[in-house]
C-alpha positions in Angstrom: -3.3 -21.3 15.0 0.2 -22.6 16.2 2.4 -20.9 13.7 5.7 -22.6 15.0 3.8 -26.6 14.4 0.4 -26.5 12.2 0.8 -27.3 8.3 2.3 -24.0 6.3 -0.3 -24.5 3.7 -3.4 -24.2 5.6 -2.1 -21.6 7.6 -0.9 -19.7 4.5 -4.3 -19.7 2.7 -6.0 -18.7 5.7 -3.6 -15.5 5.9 -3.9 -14.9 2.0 -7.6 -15.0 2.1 -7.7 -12.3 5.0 -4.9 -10.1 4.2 -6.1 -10.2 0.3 -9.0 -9.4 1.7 -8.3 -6.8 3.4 -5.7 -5.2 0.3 -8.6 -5.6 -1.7 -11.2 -3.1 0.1 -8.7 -0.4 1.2 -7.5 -0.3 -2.3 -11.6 -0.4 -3.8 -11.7 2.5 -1.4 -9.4 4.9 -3.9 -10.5 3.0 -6.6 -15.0 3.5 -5.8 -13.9 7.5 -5.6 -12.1 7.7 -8.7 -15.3 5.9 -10.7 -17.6 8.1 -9.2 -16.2 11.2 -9.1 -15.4 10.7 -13.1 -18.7 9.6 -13.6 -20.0 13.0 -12.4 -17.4 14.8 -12.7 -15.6 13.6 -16.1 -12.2 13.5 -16.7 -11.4 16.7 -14.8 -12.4 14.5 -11.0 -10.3 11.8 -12.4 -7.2 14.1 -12.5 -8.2 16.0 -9.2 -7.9 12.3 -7.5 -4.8 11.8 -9.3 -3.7 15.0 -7.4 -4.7 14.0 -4.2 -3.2 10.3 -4.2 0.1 11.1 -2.5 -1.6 12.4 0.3 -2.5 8.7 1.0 0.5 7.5 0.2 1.6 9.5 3.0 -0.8 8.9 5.6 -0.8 4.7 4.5 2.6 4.6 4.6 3.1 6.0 8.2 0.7 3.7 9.3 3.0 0.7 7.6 6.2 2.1 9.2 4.4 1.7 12.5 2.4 -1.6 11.8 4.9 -3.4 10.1 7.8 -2.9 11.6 6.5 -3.2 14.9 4.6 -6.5 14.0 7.8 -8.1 12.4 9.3 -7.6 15.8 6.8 -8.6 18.0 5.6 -11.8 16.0 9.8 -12.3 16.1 9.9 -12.2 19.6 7.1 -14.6 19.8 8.6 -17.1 18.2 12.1 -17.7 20.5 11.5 -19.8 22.9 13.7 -17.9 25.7 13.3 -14.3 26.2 13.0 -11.7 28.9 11.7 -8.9 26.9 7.8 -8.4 26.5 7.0 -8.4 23.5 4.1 -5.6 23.8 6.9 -3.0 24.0 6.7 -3.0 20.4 3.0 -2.9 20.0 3.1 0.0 23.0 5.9 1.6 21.1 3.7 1.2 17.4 0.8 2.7 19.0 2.7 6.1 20.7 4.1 6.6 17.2 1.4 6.3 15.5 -0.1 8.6 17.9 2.8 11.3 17.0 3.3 10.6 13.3 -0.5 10.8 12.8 -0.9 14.5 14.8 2.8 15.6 13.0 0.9 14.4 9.7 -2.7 16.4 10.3 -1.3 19.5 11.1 1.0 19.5 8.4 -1.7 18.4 5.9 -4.7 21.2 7.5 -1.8 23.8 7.7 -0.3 23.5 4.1 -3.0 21.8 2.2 -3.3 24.5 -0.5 0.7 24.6 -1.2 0.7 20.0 -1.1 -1.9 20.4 -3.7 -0.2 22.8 -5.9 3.3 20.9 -5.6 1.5 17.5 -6.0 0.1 18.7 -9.7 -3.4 21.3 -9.1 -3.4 23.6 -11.8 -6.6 25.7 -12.6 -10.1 23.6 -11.5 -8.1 20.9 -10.3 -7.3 23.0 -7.3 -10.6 23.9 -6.3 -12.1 20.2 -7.0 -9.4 18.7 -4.9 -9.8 20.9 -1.6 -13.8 20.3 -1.6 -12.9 16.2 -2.3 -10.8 16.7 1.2 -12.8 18.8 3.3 -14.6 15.9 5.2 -11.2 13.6 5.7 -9.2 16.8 7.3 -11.7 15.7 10.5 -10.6 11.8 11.0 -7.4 12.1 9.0 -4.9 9.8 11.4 -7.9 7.6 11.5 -6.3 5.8 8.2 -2.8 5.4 10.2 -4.1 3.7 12.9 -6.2 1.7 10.5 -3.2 0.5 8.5 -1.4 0.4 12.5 -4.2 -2.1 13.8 -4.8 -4.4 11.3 -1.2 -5.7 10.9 -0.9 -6.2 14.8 -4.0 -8.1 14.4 -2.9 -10.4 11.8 0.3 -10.3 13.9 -2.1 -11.5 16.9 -3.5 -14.5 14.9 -7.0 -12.4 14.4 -6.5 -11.9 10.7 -10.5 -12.7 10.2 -11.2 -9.3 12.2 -9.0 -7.7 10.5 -10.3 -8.0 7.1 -13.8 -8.1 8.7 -13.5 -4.7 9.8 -12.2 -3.1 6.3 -14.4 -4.9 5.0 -17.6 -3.3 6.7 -16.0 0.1 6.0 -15.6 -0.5 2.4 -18.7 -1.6 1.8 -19.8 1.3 3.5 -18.3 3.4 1.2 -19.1 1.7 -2.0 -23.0 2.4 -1.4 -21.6 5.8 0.5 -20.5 6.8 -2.4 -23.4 6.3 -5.0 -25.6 7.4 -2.6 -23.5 11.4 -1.4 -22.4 11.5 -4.8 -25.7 10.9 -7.0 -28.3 10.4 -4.9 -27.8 13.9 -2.2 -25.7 15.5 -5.8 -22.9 16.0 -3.4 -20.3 15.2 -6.6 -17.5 15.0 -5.8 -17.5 16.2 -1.8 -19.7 13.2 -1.2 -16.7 10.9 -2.4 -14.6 12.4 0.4 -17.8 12.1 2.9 -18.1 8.5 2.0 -14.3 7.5 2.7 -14.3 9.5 5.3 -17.0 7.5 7.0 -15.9 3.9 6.3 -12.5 4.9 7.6 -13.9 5.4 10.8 -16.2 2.7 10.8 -13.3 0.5 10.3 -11.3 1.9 13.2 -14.1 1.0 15.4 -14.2 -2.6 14.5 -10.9 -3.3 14.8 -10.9 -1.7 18.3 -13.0 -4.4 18.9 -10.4 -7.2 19.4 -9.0 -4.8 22.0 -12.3 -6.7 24.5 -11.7 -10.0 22.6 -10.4 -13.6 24.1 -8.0 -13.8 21.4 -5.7 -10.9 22.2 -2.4 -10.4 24.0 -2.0 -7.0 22.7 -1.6 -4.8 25.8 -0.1 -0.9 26.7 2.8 -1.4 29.0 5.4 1.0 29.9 8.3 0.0 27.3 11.0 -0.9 29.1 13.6 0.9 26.4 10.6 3.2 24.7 13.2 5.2 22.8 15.3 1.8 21.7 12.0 -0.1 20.3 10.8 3.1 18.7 14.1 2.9 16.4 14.1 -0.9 16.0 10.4 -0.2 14.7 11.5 2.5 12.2 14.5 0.5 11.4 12.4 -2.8 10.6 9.6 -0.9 8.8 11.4 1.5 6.8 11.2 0.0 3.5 7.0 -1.4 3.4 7.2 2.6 4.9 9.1 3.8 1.5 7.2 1.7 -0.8 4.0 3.6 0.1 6.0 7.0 0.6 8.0 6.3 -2.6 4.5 5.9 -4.9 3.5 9.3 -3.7 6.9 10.9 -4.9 6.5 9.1 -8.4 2.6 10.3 -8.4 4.2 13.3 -8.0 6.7 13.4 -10.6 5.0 11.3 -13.0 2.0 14.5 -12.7 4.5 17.4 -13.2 6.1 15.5 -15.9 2.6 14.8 -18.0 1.1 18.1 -17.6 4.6 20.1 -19.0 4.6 17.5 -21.8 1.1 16.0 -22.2 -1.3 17.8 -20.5 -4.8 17.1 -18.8 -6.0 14.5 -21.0 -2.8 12.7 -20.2 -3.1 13.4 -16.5 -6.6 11.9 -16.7 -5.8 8.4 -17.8 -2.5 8.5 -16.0 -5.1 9.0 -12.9 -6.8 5.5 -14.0 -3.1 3.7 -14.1 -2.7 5.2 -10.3 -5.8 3.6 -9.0 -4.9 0.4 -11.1 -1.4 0.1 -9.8 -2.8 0.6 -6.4 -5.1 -2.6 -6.9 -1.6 -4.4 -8.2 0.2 -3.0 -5.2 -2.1 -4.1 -3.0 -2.5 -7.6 -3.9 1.8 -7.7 -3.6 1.1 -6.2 -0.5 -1.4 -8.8 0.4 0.9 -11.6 -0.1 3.4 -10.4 2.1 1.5 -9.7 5.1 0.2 -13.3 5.0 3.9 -14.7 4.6 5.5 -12.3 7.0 4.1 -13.6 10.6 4.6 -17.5 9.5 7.9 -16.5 8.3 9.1 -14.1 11.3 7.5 -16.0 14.2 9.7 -19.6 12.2 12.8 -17.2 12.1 12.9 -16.3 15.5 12.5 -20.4 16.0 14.7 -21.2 13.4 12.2 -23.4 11.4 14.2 -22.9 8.0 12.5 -25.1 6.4 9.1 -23.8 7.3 10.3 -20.6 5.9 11.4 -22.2 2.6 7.8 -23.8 2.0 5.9 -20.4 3.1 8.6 -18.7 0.2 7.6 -21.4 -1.8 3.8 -20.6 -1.9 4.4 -16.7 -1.5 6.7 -17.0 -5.3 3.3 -19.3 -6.7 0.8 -16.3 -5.7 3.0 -13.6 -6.7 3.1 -15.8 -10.2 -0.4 -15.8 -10.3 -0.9 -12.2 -9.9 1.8 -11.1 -12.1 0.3 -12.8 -14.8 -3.0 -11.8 -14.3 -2.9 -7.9 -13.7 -0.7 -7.6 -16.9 -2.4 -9.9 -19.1 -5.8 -7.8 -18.3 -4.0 -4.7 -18.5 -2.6 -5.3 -21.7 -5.7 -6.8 -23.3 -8.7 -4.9 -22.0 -7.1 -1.6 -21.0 -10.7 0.4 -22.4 -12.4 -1.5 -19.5 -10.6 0.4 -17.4 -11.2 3.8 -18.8 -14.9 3.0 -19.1 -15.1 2.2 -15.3 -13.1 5.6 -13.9 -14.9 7.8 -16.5 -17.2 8.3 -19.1 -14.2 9.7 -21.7 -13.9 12.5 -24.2 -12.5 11.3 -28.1 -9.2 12.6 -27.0 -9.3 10.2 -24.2 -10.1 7.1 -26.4 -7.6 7.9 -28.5 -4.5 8.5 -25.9 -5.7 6.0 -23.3 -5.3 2.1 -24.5 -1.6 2.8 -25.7 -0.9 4.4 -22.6 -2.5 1.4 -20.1 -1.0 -1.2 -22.3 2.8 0.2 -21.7 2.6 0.9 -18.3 0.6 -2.6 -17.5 4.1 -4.2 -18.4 4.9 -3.1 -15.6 2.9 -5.4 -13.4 4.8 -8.7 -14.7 7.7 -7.5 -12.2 5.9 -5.0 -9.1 4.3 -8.1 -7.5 7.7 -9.6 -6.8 9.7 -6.7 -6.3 7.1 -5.4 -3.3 6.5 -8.8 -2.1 10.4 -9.0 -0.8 10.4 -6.4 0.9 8.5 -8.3 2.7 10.5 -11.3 2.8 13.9 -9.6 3.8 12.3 -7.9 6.8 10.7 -11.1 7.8 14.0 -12.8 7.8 16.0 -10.1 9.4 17.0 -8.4 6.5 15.9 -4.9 6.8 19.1 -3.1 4.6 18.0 -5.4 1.5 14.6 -4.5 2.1 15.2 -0.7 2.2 18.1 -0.8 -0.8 14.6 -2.6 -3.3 12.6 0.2 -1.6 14.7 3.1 -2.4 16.0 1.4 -5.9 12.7 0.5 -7.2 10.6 3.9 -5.5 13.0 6.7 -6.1 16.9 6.7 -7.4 16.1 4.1 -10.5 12.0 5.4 -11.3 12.7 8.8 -11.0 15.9 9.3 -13.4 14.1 7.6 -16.3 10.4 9.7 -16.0 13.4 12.8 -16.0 15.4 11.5 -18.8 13.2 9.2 -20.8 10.6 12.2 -22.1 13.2 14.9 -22.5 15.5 12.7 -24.3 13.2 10.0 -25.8 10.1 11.9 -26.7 6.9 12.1 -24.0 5.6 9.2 -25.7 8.7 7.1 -23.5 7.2 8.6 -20.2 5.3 5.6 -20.3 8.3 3.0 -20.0 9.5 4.6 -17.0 7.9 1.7 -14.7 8.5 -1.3 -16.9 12.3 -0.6 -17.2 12.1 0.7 -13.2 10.7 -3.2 -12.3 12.7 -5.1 -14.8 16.0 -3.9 -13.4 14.7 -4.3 -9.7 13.9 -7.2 -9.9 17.7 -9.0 -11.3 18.4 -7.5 -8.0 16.1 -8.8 -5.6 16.0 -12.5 -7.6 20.1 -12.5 -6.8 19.3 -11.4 -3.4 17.1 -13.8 -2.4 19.3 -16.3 -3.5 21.6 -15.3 -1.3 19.6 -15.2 1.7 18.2 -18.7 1.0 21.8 -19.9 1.2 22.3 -18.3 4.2 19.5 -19.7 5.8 20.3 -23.0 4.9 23.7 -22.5 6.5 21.9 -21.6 9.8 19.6 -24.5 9.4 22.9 -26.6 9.5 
């Protein structure tokens, strides 16, 4: 694949396909737990998950800080034509971070489990259900950094195929893992942790495998400046790393908030909208990681107008995606309940109001994630990380403060919608800009 010469389109779609392959199983990975577990366990395991879904936000976005950012620069470096410095000091750099975040990460998360739950939401039987859920991933827990870690050197390393082969096998693993430990052995809702715990590492294995493959040039070397890449990685990375982190702190706000003016029921479906945002995420996700090699690798070459037509197709899918998520949302939100749990009358009667105003939402997250993207492909990190923080923290969490306690709890629910509408005025003007600039440098 000769990213600086072949056609953008083919090249894109070949990308997509992989890297939307890939967002799909890691996110169906979540997504197969919640069903299950509220299957067996009703609408009590769907709000124990709910609890528990920062702690991935945590451990995937580490693995994004590292994978990302250290990708953009390597696939960067790739694409000048004249340059002295090797381009595995980032991926050596990547992989000793990863190696530190993910052991800084497990002790933390082994150490102060009980007091993350509680401040993440566990009151009462929640506690108790979410601790057995996590007793099997404590054992491989930086397993899902490195995961995250590999795969984007890998698309990076024009082996997207393996990439999405290998999440692929260990989703699948833990879609049948998870029938089978959950209902099958009666494991409830311990067997959902056995079963991702399993396909993580399953996944890790295979994408070791390109390590004894033709195709790579990834290789350990001693970094010349260790310390210097290690900061141009965190720099570069920071905002895919703040997306992730930044979901965690809204689970965690948006949980306190619906159990002091709510309560459970509330928490339940709110549970369904976190696996369901996840899905959206990761499909925004999706299309940036196939955009962001063609675009970094034509940066570093200054192909502008490569990079305009791999925008071009990137704005069509996001489209596309938009449009989808929210119309379904909106339309068929019951689905949705009916899939994560088999529901009370209280839960029928709070849930489709509650999917369809936060399913708004989706018209505007596609784009708004996607550029983050974009502005660390071309260079751009400070934009990146000003949508980041904007859309994941300052903006999101002053209205689910104000909008209940001034609004009623009903407005809870609006929180999102308004978060992504503003965002996104922002990030449209933004790219703007950049696109003029790039045109100047084309000149």
């Amino acid at each position: 694949m000769d990213f600086l010469n072949g056609k953008i389109k083919p090249l894109y779609l070949k990308y997509l396909s992989a890297a939307f392959g890939s967002a799909l199983i890691t996110s169906i990975y979540s997504i197969v737990d919640m069903a299950m577990v509220g299957q067996y366990q009703g609408p009590e395991g769907t709000a124990a998950l709910a609890v528990v879904a920062p702690i991935w936000n945590v451990i995937y976005s580490l693995g994004l800080l590292m994978g990302i950012g250290g990708s953009v620069l390597f696939s960067h470096l790739k694409g000048k034509s004249n340059h002295q410095e090797n381009e595995n000091d980032y991926f050596t750099s990547a992989f000793l971070g990863s190696v530190l975040l993910g052991i800084v990460a497990w002790l933390v998360f082994i150490l102060f489990e009980r007091q993350l739950l509680t401040a993440f939401g566990a009151e009462g039987n929640l506690l108790p259900l979410a601790q057995r859920y996590l007793i099997p991933i404590k054992f491989i827990f930086p397993c899902f950094l490195f995961n995250q870690m590999l795969a984007a050197f890998l698309r990076s390393d024009q082996n997207p195929g393996l990439a999405t082969s290998a999440v692929l096998i260990g989703g699948i693993f833990n879609v049948f893992g998870d029938y089978f430990f959950v209902f099958v052995l009666d494991m409830g809702i311990f067997g959902a942790g056995l079963a991702t715990a399993l396909g993580s590492l399953i996944t890790l294995v295979f994408l070791l495998t390109h390590f004894i493959s033709k195709k790579n040039t990834l290789r350990l070397v001693r970094p010349a400046m260790g310390f210097k890449c290690f900061k141009e990685i965190c720099v570069m990375g920071f905002s895919t790393f703040f997306i992730d982190m930044a979901m965690g702190f809204l689970t965690i706000l948006f949980n306190r908030q619906i159990v002091r003016y709510l309560g459970t029921d509330a928490l339940a479906v709110y549970g369904i909208i976190v696996n369901l945002s996840t899905f959206v995420q990761c499909c925004a996700y999706s299309v940036g990681q196939a955009a962001q090699p063609l675009i970094s690798v034509n940066f570093g070459a200054k192909q502008i107008l490569r990079i305009k037509q791999t925008l071009r197709y990137a704005l069509w899918t996001v489209l596309f995606f938009s449009l989808f998520w929210a119309v379904l949302g909106v339309s068929m939100p019951m689905m949705f309940v009916h899939i994560f749990m088999t529901p009370t009358k209280s839960i029928v009667q709070i849930a489709p109001n509650i999917i369809r105003c936060y399913s708004v939402s989706f018209l505007l997250l596609p784009l708004n994630i996607f550029s983050t993207y974009y502005f660390q492909a071309v260079m751009e990190p400070r934009i990146a990380l000003i949508v980041s923080i904007m859309r994941g923290m300052i903006v999101s969490g002053i209205l689910i403060f104000l909008l209940p306690s001034l609004f009623g709890a009903s407005l809870i629910w609006w929180a999102m919608p308004i978060t992504e509408l503003l965002v996104s005025v922002f990030v449209v003007f933004m790219m703007k800009r950049t696109s003029r600039h790039l045109s100047y440098l084309s000149n």
